[in-house]
C-alpha positions as CSV (number, residue, x, y, z in Angstrom):
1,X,0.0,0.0,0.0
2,X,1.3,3.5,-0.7
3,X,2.2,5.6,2.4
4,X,0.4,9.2,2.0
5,X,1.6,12.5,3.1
6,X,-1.3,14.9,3.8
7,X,-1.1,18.8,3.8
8,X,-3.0,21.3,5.3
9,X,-2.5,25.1,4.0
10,X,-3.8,27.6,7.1
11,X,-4.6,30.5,7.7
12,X,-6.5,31.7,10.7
13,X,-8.2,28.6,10.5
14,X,-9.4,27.9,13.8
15,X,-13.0,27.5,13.0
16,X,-12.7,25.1,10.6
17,X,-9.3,22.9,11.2
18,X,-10.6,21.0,14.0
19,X,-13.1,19.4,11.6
20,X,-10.4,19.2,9.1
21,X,-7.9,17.2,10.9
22,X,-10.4,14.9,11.9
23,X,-11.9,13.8,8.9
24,X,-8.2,12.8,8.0
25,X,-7.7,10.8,10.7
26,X,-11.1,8.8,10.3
27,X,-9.8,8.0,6.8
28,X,-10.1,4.1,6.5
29,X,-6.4,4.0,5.0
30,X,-4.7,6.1,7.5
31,X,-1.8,8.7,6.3
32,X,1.8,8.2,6.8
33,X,2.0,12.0,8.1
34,X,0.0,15.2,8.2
35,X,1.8,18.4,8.3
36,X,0.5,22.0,7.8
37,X,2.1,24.7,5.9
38,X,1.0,28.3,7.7
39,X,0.7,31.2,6.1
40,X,0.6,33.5,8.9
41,X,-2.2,32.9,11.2
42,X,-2.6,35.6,14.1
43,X,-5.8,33.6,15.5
44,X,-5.6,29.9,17.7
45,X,-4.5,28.1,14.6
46,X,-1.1,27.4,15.2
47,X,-2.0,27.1,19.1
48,X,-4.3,23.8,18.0
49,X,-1.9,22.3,16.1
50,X,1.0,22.7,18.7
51,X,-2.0,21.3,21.1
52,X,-2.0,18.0,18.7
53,X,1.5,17.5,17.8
54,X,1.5,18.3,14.6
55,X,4.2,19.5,12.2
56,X,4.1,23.1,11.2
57,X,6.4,24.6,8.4
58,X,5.8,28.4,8.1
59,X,5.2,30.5,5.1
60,X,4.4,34.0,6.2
61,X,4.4,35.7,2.7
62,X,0.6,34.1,2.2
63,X,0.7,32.9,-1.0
64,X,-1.0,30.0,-1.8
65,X,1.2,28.4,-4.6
66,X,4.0,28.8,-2.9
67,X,2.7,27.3,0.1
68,X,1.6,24.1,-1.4
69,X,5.8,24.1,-3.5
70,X,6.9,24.1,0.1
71,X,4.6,21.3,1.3
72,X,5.9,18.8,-2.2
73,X,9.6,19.4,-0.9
74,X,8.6,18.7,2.8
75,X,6.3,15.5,2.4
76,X,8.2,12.5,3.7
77,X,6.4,10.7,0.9
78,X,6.1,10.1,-3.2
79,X,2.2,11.0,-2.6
80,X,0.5,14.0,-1.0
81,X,-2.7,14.6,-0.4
82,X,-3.6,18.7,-0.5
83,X,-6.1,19.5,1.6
84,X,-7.3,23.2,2.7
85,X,-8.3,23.9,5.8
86,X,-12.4,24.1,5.2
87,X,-12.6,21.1,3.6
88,X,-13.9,17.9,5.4
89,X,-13.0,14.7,3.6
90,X,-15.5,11.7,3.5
91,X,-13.7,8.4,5.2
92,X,-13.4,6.6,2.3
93,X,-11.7,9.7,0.1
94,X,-8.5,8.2,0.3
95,X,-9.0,4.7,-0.1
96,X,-11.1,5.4,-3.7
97,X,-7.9,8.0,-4.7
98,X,-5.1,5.8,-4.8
99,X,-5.4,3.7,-7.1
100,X,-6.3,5.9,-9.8
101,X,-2.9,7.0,-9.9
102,X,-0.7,5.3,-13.0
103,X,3.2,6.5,-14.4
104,X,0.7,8.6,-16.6
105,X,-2.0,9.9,-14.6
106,X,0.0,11.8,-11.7
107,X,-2.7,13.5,-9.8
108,X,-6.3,12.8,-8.7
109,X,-9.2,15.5,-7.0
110,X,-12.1,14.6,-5.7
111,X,-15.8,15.6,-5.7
112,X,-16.5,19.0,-3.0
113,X,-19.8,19.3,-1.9
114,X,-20.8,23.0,-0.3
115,X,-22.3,22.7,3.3
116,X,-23.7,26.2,3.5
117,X,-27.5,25.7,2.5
118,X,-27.9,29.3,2.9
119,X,-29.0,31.6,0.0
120,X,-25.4,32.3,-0.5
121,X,-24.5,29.1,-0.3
122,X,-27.1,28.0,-2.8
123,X,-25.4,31.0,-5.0
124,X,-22.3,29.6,-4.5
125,X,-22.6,26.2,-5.3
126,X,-24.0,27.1,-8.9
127,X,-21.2,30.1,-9.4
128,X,-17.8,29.4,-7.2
129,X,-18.2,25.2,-7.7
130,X,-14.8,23.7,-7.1
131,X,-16.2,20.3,-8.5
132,X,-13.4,18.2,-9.8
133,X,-15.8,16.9,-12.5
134,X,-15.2,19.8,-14.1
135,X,-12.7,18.6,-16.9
136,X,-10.1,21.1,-17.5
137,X,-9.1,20.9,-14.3
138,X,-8.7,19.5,-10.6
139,X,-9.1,21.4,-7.3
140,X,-6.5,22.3,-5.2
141,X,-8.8,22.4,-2.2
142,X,-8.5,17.8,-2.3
143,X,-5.8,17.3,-4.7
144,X,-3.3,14.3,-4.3
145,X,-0.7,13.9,-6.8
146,X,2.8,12.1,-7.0
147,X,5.3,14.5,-5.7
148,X,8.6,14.0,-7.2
149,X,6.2,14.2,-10.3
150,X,5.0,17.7,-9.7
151,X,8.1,18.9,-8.7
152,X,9.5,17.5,-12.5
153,X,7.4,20.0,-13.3
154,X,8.6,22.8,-11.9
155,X,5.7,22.8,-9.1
156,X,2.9,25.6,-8.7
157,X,3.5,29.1,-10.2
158,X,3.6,31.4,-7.4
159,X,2.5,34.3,-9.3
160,X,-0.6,33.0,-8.3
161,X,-1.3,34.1,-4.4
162,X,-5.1,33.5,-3.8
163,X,-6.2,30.8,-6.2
164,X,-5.7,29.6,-9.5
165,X,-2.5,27.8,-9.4
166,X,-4.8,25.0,-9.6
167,X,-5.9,25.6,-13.0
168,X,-2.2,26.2,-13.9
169,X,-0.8,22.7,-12.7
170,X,-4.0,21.1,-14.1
171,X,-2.8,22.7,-17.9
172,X,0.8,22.1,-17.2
173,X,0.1,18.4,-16.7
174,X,-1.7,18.2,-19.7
175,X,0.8,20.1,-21.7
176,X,3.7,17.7,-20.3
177,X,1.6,14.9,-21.7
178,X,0.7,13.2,-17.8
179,X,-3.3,13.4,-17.0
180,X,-5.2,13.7,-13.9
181,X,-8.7,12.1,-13.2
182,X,-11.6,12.7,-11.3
183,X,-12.5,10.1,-8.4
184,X,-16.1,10.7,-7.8
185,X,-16.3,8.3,-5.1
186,X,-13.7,10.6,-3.3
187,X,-15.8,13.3,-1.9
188,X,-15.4,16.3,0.4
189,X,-17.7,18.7,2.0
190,X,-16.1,22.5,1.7
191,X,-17.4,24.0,5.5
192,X,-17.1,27.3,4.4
193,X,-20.1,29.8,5.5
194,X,-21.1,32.6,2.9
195,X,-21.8,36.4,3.9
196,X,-22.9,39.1,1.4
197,X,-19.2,40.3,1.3
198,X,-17.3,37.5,1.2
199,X,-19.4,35.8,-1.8
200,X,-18.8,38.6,-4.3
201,X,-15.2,38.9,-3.1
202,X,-14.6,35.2,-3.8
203,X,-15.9,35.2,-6.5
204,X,-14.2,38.3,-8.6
205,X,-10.5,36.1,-6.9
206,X,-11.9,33.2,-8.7
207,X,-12.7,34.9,-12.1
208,X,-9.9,37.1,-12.3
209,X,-8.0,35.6,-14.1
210,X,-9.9,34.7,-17.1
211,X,-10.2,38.3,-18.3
212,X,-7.7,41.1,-18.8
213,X,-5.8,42.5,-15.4
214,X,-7.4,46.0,-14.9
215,X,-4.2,47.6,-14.1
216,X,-5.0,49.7,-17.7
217,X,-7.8,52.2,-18.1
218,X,-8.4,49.9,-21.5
219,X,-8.8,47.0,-19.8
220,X,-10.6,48.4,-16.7
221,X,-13.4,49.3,-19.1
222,X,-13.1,45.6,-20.4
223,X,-13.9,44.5,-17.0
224,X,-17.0,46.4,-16.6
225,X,-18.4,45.2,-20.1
226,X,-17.4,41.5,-18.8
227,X,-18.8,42.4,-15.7
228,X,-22.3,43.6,-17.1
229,X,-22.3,40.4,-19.3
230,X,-21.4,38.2,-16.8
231,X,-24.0,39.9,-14.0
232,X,-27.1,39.5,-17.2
233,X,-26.5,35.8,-18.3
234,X,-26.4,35.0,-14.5
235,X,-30.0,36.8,-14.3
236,X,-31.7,35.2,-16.8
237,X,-29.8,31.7,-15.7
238,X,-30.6,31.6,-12.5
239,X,-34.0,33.2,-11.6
240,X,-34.6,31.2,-8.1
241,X,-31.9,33.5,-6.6
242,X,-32.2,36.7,-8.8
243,X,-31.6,38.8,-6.0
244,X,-28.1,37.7,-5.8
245,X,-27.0,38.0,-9.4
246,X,-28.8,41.9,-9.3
247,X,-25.7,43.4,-7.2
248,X,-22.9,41.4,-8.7
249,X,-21.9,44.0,-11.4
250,X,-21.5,46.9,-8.9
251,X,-19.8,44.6,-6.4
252,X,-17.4,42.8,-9.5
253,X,-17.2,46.6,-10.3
254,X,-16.0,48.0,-7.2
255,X,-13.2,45.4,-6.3
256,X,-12.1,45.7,-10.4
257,X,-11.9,49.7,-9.5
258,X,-9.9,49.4,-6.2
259,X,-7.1,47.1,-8.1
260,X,-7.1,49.9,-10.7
261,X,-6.5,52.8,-8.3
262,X,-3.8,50.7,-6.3
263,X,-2.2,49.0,-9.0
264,X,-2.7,50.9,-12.6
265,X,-0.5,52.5,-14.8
């Protein structure tokens, strides 16, 4: 059997990691190690992990790729298992992983299932999904791969802080001629809880990349035209929660305007 290194990325995770850490260790094939790599939590976080004995490699810079770079070249084994610190893992995620990875196929994610059965989380589910079924690519949030594989690679692009280096090692697999898979049996519940704020915010992080930076005026204006677009095909989508697609242009706007004012040239 394959000995498994698991990583947890944190960051003032103290309402969530409890739940975390013990959905690993009710995994019916038990981990070689867990570890988490911090990215500089000022809440109990790191107090709970010294509590359980668990080892802690810092990373106060608080970005995300680089984070999970550090965690390949620390895992005392040739498989790690990424895990964030929200996400609660169904006992048998492991077990139905494994043996989907091949010399070809050099990382597997699983199936995430939002808990929040709010409003927002209802929004959330259909707009910020991190379901690994999507094919053209696997989430880091459960997301076990073959190391020394990854590291061939050149590892996650830390250009990418908040999100996103995901997709990136997803296409850089792909391009390098490996493949990753989808193990629907292997499925996770994300124990995040959704206010008005933090749903827009997430989401304009997790589209930000597939439009032009707004660091231009050009492109700014580019954003608001995407953002109309986007805000109208979600409205006539999604009717049972119209409420929440009505504000999503002036919200998209207003974090798109911010990034011009602090980063444009």
């Amino acid at each position: 059997m394959k000995k498994i290194s698991v990583c947890i990325i944190t960051f003032n995770s103290e309402k969530t990691l409890l739940q975390c850490i013990a959905s690993i260790h009710l995994q019916t094939i038990r981990p070689f190690e867990i570890f988490v790599v911090d990215q500089g939590s000022t809440d109990a976080t790191l107090h709970l992990l010294k509590q359980r004995r668990i080892r802690v490699i810092k990373n106060d810079e608080n970005n995300l790729a680089k984070a999970r770079n550090i965690a390949l070249r620390a895992a005392r084994t040739n498989y790690l298992l990424f895990i964030d610190h929200d996400i609660c893992l169904e006992p048998e995620w492991i077990r139905h992983a494994v043996p989907c990875l091949t010399s070809r196929i050099i990382a597997v994610g699983g199936i995430v299932i939002e808990s929040d059965s709010s409003s927002y989380g209802r929004w959330a589910k259909i707009h910020l999904s991190q379901q690994s079924a999507r094919k053209e690519y696997i989430a880091g949030s459960n997301f076990l791969c073959i190391t020394k594989k990854i590291l061939s690679l050149g590892g996650f692009n830390t250009k990418y802080k908040t999100n996103y280096e995901d997709v990136t090692i997803s296409k850089l697999i792909k391009e390098q001629g490996y493949r990753f898979v989808t193990s629907k049996k292997s499925i996770s519940h994300h124990l995040k809880t959704y206010t008005f704020t933090t749903l827009y915010e997430i989401h304009w992080k997790y589209t930000f990349y597939d439009w032009p930076e707004p660091n231009t005026f050009r492109n700014l204006l580019t954003k608001l035209f995407v953002n109309m677009y986007i805000t109208l095909k979600y409205c006539f989508r999604d009717k049972s929660i119209f409420w929440l697609n009505l504000p999503l242009f002036f919200m998209q706007s207003k974090h798109d305007l911010h990034y011009f004012l602090k980063y444009g040239r």
